[in-house]
Every structure is written in C-alpha cells, then in structure tokens.
C-alpha positions as CSV (number, residue, x, y, z in Angstrom):
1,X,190.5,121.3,49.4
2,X,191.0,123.4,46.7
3,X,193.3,126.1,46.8
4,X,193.1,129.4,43.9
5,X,194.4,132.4,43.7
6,X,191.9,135.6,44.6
7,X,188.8,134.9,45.8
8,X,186.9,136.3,48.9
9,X,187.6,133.3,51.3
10,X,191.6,134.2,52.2
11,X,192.7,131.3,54.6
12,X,196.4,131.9,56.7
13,X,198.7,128.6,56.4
14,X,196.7,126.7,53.5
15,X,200.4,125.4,52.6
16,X,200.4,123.7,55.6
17,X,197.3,121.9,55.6
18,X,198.8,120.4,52.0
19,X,201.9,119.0,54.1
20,X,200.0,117.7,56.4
21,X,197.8,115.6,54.2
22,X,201.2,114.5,52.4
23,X,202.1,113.4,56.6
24,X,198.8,111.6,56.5
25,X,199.5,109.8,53.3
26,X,202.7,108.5,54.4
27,X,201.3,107.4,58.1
28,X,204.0,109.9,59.9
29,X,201.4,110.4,62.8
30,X,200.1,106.9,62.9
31,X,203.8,105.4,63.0
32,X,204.9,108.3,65.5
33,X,201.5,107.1,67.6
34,X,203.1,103.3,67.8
35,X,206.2,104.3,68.7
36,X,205.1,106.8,71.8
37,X,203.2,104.1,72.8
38,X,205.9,101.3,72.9
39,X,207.9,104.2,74.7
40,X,205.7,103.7,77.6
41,X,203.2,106.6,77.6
42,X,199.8,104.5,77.4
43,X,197.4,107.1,79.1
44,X,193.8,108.1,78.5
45,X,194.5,110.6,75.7
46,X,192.2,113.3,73.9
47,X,194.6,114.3,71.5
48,X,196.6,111.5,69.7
49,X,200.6,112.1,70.6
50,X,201.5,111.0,67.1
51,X,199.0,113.6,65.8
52,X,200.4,116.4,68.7
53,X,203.5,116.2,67.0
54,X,203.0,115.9,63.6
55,X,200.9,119.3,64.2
56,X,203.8,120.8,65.8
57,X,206.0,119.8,62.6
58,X,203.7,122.1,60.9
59,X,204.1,124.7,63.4
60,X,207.3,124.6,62.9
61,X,207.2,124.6,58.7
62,X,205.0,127.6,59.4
63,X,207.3,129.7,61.4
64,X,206.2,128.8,64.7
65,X,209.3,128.5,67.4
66,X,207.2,127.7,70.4
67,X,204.3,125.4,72.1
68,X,202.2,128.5,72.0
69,X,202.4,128.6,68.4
70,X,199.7,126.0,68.1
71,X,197.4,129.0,67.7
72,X,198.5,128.8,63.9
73,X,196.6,125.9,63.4
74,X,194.2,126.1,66.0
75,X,192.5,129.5,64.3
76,X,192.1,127.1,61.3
77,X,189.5,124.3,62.6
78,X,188.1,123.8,59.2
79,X,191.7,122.6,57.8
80,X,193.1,121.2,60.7
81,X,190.8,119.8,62.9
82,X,190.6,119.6,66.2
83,X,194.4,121.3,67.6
84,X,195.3,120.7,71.2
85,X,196.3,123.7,73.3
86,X,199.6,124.5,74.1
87,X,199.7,123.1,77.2
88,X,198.8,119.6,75.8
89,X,201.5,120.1,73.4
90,X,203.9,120.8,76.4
91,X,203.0,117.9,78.1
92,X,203.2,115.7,74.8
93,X,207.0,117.0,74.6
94,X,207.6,116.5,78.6
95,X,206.7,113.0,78.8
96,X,209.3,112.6,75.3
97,X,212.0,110.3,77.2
98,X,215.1,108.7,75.4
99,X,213.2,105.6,75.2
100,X,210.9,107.5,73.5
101,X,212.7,109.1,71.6
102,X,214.6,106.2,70.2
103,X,211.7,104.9,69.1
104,X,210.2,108.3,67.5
105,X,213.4,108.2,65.4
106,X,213.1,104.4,64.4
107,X,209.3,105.3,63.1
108,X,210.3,108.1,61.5
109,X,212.9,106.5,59.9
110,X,210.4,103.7,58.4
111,X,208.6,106.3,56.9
112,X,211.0,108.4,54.7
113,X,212.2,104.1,54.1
C-alpha cells in the first residue's frame, strides 16, 4: 500500500488499514483467535472471531460507536478484506462471556508483553 498526498484515487480510512497491518504484525487477531477459542466458542466460523474484533478496534480508532459501523471497513474491500456484517459482529460480542473474556485480556496482554 502506498499512501500520497493528491492523486485521483481518494480512499476514506487509509489510516486504519496501516493500524491494522501494525495488529497483524504483532499477531493481536491470531492471539485474540486462541483465546476465544479456549473460552469455549469452537463453532463452524466464516469470519475468524479474533479477526471480528480486531476489525471492530479499527472501527472504533475510526470513529465508529456501534456494530453497524462495520460499514467503514466494509465499503473498503480492497484494504480490508473480506468484513463481516454487523450482525456477525453482534453475535461475535454476544457469545463474549467472562471466561472469554478473561482470556481475551490475558492474549492481549501477551501482545503489548
């Protein structure tokens, strides 16, 4: 990605797709991935839970204050990917138990380590 000013190509939220490559780098979604998993939630899955909410971290660095924000990213397929709609994103947070949670802060907490 290569980002300059002017240009005829004007992408919304380019910022964002540089923190979430730096989120990448440091394994943030893969470690939050492993720790939904050993909370319990081992379903068939299109959209990685890790990945969910390391997208809605962006959201959320972007200005977004709900699941419906997803749009943000999801308008931007070319630097984002593939974004779950909102409603996957409200069932990613729903099935988010204490368990769950416990170990989302633990894996979080090995990454900024």
């Amino acid at each position: 990605m290569r980002v300059e000013g002017g240009g005829d190509q004007v992408v919304a939220h380019v910022g964002l797709h540089a923190l979430g490559c730096f989120a990448d780098r440091l394994g943030l979604g893969e470690a939050v991935s492993e720790a939904v998993v050993a909370g319990g939630d081992q379903g068939v899955l299109v959209h990685d839970r890790g990945e969910v909410l390391t997208q809605m971290m962006l959201v959320l660095a972007g200005g977004g204050e709900c699941c419906a924000d997803i749009w943000y990213l999801r308008s931007q397929l070319g630097l984002f990917g593939p974004v779950p709609s909102d409603s996957t994103v409200w069932r990613t947070f729903e099935r988010i138990d204490s368990v769950t949670l416990g170990y989302r802060r633990q894996a979080a907490g090995a990454v900024r380590s």
